[in-house]
N, CA, C and O of each residue as an XYZ file, in Angstrom:
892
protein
N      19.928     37.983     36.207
C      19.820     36.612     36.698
C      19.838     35.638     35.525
O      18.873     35.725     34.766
N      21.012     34.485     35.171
C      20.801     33.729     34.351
C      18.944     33.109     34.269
O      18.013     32.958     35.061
N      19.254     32.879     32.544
C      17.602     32.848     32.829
C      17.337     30.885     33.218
O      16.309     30.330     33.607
N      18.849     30.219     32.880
C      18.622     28.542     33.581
C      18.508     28.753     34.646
O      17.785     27.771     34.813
N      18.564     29.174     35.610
C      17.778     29.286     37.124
C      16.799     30.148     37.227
O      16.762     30.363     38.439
N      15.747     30.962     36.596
C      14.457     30.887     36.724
C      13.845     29.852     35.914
O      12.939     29.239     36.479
N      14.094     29.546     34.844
C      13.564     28.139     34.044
C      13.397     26.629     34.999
O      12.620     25.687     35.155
N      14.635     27.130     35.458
C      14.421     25.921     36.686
C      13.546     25.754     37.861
O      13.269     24.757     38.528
N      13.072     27.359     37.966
C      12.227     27.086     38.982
C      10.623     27.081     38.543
O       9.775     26.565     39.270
N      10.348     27.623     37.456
C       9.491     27.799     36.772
C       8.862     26.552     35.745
O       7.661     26.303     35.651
N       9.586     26.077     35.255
C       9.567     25.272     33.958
C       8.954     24.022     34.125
O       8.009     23.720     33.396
N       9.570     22.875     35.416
C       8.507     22.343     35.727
C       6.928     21.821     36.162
O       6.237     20.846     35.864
N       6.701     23.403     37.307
C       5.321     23.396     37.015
C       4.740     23.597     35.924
O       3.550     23.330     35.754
N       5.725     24.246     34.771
C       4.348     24.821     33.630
C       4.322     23.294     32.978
O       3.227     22.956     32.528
N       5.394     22.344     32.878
C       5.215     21.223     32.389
C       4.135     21.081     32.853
O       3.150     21.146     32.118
N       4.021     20.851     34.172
C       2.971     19.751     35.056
C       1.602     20.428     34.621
O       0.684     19.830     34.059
N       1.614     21.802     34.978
C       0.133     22.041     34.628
C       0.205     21.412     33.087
O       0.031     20.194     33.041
N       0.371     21.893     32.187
C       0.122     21.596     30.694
C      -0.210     20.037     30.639
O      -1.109     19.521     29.975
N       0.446     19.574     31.239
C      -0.161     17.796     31.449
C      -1.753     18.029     31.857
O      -2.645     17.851     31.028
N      -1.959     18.354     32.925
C      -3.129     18.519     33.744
C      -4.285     19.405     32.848
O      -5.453     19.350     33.234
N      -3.956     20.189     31.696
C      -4.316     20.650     30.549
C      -5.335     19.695     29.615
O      -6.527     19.613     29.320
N      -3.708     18.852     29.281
C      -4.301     18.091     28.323
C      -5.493     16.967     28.540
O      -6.431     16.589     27.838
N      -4.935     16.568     30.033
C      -6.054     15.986     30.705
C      -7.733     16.001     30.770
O      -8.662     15.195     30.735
N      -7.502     17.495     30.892
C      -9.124     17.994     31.026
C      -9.403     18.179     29.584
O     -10.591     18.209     29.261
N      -8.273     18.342     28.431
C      -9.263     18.593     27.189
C      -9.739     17.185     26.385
O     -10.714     17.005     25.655
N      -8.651     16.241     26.813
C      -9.535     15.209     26.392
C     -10.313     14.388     27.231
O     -10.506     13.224     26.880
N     -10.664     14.697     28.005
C     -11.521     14.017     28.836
C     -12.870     14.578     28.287
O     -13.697     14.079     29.050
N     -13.299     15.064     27.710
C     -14.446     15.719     26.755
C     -14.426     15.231     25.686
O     -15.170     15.667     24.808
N     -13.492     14.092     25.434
C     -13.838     13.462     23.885
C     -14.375     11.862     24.259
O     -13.365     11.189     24.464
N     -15.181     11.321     24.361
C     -15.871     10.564     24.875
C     -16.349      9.501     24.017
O     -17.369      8.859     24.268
N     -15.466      9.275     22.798
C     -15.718      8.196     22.016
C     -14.458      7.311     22.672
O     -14.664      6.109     22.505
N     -13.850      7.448     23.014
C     -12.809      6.140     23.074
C     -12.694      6.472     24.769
O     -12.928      7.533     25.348
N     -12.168      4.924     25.427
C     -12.099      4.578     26.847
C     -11.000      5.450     27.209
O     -10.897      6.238     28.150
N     -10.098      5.114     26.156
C      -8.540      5.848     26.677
C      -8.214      7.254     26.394
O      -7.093      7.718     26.601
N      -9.250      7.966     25.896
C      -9.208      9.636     25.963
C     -10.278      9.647     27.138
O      -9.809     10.021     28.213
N     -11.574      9.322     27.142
C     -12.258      9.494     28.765
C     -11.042      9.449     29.745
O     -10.346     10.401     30.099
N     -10.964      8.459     30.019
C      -9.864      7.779     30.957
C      -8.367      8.165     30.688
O      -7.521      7.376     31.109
N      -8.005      9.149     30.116
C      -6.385      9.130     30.146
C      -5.602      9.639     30.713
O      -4.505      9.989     30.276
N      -6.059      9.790     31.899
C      -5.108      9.723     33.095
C      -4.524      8.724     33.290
O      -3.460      8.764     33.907
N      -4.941      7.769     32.917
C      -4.557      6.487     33.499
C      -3.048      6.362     32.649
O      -2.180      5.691     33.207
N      -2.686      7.059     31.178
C      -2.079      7.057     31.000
C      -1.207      8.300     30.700
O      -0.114      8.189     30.145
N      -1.781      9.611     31.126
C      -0.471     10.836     31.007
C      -0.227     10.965     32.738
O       0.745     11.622     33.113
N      -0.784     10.569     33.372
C      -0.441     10.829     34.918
C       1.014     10.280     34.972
O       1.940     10.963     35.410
N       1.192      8.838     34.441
C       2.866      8.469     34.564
C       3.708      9.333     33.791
O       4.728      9.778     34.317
N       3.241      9.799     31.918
C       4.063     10.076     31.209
C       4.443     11.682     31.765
O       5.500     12.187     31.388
N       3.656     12.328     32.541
C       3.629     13.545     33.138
C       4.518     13.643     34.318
O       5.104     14.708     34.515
N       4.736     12.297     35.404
C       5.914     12.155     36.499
C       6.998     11.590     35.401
O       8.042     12.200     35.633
N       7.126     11.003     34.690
C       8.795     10.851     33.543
C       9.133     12.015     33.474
O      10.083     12.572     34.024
N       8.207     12.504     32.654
C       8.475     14.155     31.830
C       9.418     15.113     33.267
O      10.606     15.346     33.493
N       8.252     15.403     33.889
C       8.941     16.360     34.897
C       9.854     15.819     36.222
O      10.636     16.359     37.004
N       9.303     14.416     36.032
C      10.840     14.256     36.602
C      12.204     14.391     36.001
O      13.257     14.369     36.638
N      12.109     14.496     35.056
C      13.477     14.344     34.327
C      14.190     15.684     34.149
O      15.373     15.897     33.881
N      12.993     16.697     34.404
C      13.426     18.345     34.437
C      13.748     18.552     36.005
O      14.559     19.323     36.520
N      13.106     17.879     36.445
C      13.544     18.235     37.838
C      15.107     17.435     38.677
O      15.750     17.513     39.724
N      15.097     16.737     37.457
C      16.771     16.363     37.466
C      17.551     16.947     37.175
O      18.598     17.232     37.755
N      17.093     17.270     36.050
C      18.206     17.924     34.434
C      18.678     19.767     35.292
O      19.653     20.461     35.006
N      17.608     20.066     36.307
C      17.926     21.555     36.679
C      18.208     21.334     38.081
O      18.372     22.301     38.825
N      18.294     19.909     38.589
C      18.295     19.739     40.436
C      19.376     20.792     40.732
O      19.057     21.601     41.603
N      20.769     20.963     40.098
C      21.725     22.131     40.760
C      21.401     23.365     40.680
O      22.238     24.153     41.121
N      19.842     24.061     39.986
C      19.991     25.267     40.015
C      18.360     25.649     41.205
O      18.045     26.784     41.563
N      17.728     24.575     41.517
C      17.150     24.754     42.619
C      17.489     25.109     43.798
O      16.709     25.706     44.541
N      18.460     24.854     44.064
C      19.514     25.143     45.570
C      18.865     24.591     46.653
O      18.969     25.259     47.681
N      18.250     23.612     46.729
C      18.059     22.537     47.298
C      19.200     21.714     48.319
O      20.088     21.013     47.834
N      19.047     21.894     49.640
C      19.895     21.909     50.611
C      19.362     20.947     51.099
O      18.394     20.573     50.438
N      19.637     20.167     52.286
C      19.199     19.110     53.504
C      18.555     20.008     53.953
O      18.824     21.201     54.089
N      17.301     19.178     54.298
C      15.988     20.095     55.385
C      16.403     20.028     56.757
O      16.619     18.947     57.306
N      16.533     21.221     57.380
C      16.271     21.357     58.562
C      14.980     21.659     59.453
O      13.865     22.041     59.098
N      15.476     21.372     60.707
C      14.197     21.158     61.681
C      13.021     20.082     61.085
O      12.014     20.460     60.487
N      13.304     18.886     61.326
C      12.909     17.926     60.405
C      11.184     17.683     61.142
O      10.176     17.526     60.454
N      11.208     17.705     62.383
C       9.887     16.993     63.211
C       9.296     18.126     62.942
O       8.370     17.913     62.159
N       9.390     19.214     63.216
C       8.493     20.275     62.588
C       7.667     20.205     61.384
O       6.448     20.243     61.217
N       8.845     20.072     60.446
C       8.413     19.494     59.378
C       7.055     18.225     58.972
O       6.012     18.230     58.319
N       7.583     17.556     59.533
C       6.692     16.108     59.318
C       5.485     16.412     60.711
O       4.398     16.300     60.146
N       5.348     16.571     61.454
C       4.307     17.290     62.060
C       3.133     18.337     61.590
O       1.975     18.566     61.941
N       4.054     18.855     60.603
C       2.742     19.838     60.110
C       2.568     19.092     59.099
O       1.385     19.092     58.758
N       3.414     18.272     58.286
C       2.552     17.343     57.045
C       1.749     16.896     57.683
O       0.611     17.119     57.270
N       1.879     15.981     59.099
C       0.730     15.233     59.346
C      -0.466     16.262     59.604
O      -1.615     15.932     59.312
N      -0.181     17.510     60.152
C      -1.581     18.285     60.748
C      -1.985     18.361     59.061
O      -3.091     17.981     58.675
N      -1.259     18.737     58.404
C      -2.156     19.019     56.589
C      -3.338     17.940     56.292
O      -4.492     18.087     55.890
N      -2.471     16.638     56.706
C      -3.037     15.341     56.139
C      -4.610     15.324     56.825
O      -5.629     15.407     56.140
N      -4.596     15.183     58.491
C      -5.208     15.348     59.223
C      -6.945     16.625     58.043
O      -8.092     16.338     57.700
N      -6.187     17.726     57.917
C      -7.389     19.131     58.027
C      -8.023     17.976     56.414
O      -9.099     17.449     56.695
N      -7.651     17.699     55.350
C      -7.583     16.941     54.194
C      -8.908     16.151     54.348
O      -9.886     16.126     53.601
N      -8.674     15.505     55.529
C      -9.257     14.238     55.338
C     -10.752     14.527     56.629
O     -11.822     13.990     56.343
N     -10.701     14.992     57.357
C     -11.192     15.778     58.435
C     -13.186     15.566     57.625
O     -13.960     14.643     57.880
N     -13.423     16.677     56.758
C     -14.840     17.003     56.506
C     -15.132     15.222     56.334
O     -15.764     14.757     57.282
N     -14.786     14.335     55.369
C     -15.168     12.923     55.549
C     -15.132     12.139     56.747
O     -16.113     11.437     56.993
N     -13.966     12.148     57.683
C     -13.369     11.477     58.529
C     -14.265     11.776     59.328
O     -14.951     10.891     59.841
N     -14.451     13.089     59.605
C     -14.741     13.378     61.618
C     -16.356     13.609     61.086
O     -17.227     12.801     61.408
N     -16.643     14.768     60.262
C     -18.195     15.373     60.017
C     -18.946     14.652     59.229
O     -19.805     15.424     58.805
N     -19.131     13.481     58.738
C     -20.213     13.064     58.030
C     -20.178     13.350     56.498
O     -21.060     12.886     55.776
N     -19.068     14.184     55.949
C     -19.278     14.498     54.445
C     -19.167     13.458     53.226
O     -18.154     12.770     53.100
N     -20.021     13.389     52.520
C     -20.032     12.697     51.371
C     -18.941     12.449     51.254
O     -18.187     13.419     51.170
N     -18.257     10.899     51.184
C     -17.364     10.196     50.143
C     -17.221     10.914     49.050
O     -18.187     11.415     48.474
N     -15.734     11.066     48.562
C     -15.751     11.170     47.560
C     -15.155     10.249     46.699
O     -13.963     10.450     46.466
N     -15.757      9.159     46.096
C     -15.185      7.931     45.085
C     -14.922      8.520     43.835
O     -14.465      7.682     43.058
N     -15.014      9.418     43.442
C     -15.140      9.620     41.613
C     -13.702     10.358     41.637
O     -13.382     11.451     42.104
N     -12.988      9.418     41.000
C     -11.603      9.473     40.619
C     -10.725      8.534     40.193
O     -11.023      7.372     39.919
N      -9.402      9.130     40.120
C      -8.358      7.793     39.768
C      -8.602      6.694     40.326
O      -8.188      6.653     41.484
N      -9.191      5.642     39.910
C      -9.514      4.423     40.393
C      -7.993      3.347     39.999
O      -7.570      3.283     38.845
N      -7.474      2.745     40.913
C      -6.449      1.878     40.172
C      -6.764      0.531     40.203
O      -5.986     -0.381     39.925
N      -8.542      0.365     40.729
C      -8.390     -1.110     40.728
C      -9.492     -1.212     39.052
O     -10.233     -2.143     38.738
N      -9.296     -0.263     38.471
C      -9.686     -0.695     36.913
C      -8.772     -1.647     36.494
O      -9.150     -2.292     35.517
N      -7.553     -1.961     36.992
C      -6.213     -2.937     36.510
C      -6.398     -3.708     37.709
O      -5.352     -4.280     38.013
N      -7.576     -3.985     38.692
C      -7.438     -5.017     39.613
C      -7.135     -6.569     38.883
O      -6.553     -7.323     39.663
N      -7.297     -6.897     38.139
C      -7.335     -8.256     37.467
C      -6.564     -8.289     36.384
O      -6.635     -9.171     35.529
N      -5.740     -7.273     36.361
C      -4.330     -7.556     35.375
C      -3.063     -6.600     36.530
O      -2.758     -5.407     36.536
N      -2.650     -7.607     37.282
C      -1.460     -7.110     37.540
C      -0.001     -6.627     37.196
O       0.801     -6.154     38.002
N       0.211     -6.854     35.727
C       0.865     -6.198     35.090
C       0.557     -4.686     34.698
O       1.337     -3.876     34.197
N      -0.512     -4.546     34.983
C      -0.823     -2.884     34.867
C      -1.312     -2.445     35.924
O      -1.151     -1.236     36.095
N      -2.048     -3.190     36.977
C      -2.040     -2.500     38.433
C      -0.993     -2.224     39.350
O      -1.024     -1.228     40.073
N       0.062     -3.168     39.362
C       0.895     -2.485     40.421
C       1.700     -1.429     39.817
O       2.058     -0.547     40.597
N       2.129     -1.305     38.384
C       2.898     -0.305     37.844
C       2.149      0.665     38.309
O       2.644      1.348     39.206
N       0.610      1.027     37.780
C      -0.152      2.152     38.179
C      -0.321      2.406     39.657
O      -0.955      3.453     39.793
N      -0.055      1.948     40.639
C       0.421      1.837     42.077
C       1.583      2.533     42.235
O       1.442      3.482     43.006
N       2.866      2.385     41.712
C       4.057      2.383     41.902
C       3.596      4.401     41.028
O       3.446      5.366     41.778
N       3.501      4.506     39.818
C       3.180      5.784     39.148
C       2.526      6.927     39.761
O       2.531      8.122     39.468
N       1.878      6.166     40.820
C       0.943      7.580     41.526
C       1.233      7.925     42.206
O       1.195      9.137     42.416
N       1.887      6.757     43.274
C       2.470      7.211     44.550
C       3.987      8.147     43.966
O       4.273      9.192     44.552
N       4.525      7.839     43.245
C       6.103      8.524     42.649
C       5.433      9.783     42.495
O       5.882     10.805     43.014
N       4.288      9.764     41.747
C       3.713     11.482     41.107
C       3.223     12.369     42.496
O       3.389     13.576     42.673
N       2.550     11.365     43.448
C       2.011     12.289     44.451
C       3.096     12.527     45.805
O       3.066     13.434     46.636
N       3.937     11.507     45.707
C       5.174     11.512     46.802
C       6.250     12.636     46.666
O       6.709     13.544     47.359
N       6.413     12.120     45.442
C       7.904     12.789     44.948
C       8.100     13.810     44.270
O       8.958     14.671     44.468
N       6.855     13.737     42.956
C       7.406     14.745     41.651
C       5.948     15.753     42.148
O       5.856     16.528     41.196
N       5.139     16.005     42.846
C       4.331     17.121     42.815
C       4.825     17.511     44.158
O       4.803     18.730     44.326
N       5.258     16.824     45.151
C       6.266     17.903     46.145
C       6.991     18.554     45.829
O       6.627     19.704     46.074
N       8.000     18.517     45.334
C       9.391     19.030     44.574
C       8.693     20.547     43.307
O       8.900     21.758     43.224
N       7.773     19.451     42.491
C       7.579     20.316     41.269
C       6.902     21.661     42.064
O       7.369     22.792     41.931
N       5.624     21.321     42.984
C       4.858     22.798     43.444
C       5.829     23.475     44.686
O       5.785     24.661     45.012
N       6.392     22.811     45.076
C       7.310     23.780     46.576
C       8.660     24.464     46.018
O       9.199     25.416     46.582
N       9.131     23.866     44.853
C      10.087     24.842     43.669
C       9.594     26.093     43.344
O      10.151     27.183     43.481
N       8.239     25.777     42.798
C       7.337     26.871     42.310
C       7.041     27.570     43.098
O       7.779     28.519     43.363
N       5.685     27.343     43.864
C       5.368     28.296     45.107
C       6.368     28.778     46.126
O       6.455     29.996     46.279
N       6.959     28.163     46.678
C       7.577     28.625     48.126
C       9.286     29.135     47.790
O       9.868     30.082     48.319
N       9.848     28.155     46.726
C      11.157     28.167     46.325
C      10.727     29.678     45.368
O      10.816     30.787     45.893
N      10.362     29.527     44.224
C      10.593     31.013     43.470
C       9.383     32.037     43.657
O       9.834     33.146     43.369
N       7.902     32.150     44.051
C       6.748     33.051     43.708
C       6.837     33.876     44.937
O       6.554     35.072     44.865
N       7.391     33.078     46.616
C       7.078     33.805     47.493
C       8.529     34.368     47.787
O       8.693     34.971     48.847
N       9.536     34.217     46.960
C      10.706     35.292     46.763
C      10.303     36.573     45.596
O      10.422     37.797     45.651
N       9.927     35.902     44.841
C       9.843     36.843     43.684
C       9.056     37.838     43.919
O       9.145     38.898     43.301
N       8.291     37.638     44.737
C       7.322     39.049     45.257
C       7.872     39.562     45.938
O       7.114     40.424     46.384
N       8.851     39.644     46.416
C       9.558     40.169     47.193
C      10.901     41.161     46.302
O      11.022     42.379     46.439
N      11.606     40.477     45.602
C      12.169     40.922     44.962
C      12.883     40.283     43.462
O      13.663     39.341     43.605
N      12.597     40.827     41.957
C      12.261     40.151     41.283
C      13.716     39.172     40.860
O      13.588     38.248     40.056
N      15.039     39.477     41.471
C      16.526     38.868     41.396
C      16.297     38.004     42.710
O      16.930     38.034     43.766
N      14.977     37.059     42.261
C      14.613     36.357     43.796
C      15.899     35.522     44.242
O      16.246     35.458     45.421
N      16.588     34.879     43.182
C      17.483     34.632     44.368
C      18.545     34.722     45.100
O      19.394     33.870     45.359
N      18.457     35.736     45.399
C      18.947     36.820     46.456
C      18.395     37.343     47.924
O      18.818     38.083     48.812
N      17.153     36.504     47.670
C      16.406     36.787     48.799
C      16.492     35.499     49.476
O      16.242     34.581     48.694
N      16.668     35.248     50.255
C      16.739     34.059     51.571
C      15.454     33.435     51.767
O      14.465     34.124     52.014
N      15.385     31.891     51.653
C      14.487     31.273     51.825
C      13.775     31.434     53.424
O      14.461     31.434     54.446
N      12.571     31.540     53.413
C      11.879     32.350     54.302
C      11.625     33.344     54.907
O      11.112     33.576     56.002
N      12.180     34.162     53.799
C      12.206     35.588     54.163
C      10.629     36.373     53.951
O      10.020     36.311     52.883
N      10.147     37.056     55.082
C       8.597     37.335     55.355
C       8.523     38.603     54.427
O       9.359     39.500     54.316
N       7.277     38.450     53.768
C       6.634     39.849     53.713
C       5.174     39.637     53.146
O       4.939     38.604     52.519
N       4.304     40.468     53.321
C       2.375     40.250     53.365
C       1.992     39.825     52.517
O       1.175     38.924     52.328
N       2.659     40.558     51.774
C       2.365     40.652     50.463
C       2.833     39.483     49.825
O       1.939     38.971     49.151
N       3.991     38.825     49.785
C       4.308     37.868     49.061
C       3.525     36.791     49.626
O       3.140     35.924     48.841
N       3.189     36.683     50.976
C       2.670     35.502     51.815
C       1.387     35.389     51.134
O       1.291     34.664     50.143
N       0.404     36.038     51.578
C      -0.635     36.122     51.080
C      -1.148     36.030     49.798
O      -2.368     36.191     49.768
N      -0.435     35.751     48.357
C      -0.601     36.130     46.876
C      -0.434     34.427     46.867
O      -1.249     33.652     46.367
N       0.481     34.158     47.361
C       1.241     32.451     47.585
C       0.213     31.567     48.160
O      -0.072     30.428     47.788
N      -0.328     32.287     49.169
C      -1.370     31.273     49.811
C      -3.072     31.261     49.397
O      -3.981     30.605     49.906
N      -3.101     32.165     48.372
C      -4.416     31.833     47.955
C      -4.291     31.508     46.409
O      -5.229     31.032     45.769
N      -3.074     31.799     45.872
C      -3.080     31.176     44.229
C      -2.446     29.898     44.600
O      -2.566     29.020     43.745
N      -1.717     29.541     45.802
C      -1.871     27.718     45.807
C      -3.504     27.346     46.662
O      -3.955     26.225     46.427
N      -3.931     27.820     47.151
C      -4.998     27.488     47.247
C      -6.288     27.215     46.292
O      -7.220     26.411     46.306
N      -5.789     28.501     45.291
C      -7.511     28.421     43.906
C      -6.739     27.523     43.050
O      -7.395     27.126     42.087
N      -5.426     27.043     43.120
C      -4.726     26.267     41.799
C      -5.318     24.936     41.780
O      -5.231     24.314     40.722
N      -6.236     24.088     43.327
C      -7.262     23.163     43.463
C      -8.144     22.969     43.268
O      -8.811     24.004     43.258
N      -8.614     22.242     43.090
C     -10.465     21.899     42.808
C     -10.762     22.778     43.674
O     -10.050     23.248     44.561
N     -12.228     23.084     43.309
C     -13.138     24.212     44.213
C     -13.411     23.092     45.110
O     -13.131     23.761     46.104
N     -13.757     21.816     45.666
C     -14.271     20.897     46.866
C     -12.695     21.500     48.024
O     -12.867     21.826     49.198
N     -11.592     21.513     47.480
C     -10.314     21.600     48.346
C      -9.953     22.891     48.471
O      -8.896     23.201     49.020
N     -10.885     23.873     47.920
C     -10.212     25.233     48.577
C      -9.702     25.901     49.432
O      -8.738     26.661     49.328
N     -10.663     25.517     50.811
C     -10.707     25.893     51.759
C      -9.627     25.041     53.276
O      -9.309     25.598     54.327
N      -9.312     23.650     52.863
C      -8.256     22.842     53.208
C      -6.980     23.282     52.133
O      -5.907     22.980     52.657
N      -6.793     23.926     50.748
C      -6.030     24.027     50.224
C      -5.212     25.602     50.408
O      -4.074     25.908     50.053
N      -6.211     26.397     51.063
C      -5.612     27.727     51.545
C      -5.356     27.696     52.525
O      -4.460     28.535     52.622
N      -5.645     26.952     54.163
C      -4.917     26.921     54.837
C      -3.626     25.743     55.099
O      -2.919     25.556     56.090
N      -3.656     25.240     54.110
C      -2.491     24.338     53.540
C      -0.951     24.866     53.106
O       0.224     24.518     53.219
N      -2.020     26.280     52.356
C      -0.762     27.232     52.200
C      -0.488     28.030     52.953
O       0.528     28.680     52.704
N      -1.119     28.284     53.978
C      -0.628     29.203     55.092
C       0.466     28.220     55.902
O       1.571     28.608     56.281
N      -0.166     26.626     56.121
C       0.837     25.756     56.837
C       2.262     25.690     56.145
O       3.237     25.568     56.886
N       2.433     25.757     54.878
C       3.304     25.406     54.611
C       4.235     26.632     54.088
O       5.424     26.325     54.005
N       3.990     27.636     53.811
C       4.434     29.327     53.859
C       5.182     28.939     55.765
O       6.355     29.167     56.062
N       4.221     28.396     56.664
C       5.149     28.208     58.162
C       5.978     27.977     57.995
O       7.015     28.611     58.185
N       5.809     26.947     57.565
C       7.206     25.959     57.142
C       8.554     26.407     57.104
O       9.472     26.235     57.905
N       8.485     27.167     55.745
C       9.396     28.001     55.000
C       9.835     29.000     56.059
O      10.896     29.619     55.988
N       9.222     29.081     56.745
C       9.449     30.683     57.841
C      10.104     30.129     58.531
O      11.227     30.582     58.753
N       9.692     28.974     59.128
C      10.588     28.251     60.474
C      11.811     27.930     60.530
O      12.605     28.127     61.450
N      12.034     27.230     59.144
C      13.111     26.067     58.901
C      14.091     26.966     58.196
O      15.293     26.806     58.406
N      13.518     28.220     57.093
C      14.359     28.791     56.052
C      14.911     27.763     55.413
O      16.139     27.705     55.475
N      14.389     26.989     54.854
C      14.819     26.165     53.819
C      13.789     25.350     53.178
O      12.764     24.918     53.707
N      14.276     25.156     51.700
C      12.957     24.531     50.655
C      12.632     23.038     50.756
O      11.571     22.499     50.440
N      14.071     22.294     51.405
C      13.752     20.702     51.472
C      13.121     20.406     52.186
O      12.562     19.320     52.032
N      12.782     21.407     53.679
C      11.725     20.719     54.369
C      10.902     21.058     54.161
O      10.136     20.113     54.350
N      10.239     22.045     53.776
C       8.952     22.543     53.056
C       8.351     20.961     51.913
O       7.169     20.627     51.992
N       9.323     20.179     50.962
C       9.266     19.525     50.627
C       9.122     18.149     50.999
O       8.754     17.187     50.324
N       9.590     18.257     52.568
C       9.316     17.145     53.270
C       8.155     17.132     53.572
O       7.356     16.252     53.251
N       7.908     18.169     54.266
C       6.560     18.367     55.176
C       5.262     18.198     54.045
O       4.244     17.673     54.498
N       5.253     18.605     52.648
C       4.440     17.998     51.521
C       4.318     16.791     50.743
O       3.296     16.354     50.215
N       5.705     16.209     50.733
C       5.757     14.403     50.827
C       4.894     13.496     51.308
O       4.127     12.641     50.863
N       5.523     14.280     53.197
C       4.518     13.545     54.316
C       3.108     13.503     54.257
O       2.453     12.517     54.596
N       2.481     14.894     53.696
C       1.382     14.770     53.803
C       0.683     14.695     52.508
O      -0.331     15.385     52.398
N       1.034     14.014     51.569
C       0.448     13.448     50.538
C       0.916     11.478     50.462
O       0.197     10.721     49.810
N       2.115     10.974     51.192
C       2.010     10.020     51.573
C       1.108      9.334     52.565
O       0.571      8.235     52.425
N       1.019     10.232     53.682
C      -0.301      9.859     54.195
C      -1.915      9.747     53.554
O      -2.783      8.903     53.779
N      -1.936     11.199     52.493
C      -3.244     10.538     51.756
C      -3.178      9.892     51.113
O      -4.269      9.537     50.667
N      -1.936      9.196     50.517
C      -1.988      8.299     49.272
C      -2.663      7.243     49.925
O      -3.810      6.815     49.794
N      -1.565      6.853     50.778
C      -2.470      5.534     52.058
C      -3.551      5.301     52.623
O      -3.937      4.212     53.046
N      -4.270      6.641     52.668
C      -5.447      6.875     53.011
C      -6.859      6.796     52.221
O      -8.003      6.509     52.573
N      -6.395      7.095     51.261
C      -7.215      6.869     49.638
C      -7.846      5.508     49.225
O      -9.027      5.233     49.010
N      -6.144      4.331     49.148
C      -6.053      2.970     49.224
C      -6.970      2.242     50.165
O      -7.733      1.308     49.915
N      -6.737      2.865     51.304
C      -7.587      1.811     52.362
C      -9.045      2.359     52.470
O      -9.965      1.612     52.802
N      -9.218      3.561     52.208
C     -10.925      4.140     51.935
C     -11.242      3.873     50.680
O     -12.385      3.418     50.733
N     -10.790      3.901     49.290
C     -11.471      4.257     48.225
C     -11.876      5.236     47.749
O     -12.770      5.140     46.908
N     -11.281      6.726     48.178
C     -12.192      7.714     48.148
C     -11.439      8.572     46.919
O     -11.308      9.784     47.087
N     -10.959      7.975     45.723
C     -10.511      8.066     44.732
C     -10.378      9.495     44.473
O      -9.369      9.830     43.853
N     -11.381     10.599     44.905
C     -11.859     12.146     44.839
C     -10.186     12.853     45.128
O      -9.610     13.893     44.810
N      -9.887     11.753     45.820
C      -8.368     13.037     46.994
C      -7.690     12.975     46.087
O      -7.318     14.095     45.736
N      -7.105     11.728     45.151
C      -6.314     12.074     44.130
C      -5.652     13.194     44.139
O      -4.929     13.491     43.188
């Protein structure tokens, strides 16, 4: 198997995590605002970065038009829905402690950009980047390691199951338990439709809905 089409399917998440890396190691250096706080500024340089890989390799993803589209966007919304659920319906603690974007409430030259940066990172470039990864190459590759050769949604236990709890522990421990049956919803997905764009839809949808949801609660945590 050329190795530019596993790089391609691979390469972006390791970008993304390694961002998410650097994140947590300087967030432990606590003399300056902008290493506490620097998300505020690798969260964008981290959607440039991997967006630009997820350009530079878009022909070796094999990335087709999604079919069975309402399916699709139906189970984003049921995702969005289970997400938001322990706050919404049961009484659970708010969670505020997070990306806050109204730290730039009173300079709008840096709030709406940081508006425009999160929603691109949580809309666009962490759909694409984790449903490449997980569903597009890990739950083929367990299957067989010239994964692509194996047909998008093609079943087996073993691959299902390895997929749906390492995207599940790849979350904060508060989202585990919404984040493993997240991956069982969206492993559906893949089964239903046999194809990766709606898998990508159906994770769009339901991180556009929390983006919106975040905004009008404050509950900065969902980030």
């Amino acid at each position: 198997m050329p190795a530019k089409k596993v790089t391609a399917y691979i390469a972006p998440m390791l970008v993304f995590c390694g961002f998410l890396a650097l994140t947590s190691g300087l967030h432990k250096i606590d003399n300056h605002i902008w290493l506490r706080r620097c998300e505020y500024w690798i969260y964008p340089l981290q959607t440039l970065v991997c967006g630009f890989l997820l350009v530079k390799w878009w022909r070796e993803s094999s990335i087709t038009p999604p079919r069975r589209l309402m399916i699709g966007i139906a189970i984003g919304i049921l995702v969005f829905i289970l997400w938001i659920s322990p706050q919404a319906f049961f009484g659970y603690a708010r969670r505020i402690d997070g990306f806050n974007p109204d730290l730039f409430a009173n300079q709008s030259s840096l709030y709406w950009p940081t508006i425009l940066f999160r929603f691109l990172r949580l809309v666009v470039v962490v759909p694409l980047v984790e449903e490449i990864f997980w569903r597009g190459f890990l739950l083929r590759y367990l299957i067989d390691e010239k994964f692509d050769r194996v047909p998008f949604g093609t079943f087996s236990w073993l691959s299902f199951s390895i997929v749906t709890l390492a995207f599940g522990f790849s979350h904060s421990q508060p989202d585990w338990a919404a984040a493993i049956l997240t991956g069982v919803l969206y492993n559906m997905v893949v089964y239903w439709s046999k194809n990766l764009a709606t898998c990508v839809l159906t994770h769009a949808v339901t991180n556009l809905l929390l983006g919106l949801w975040i905004m009008r609660t404050g509950q900065w945590g969902f980030w």
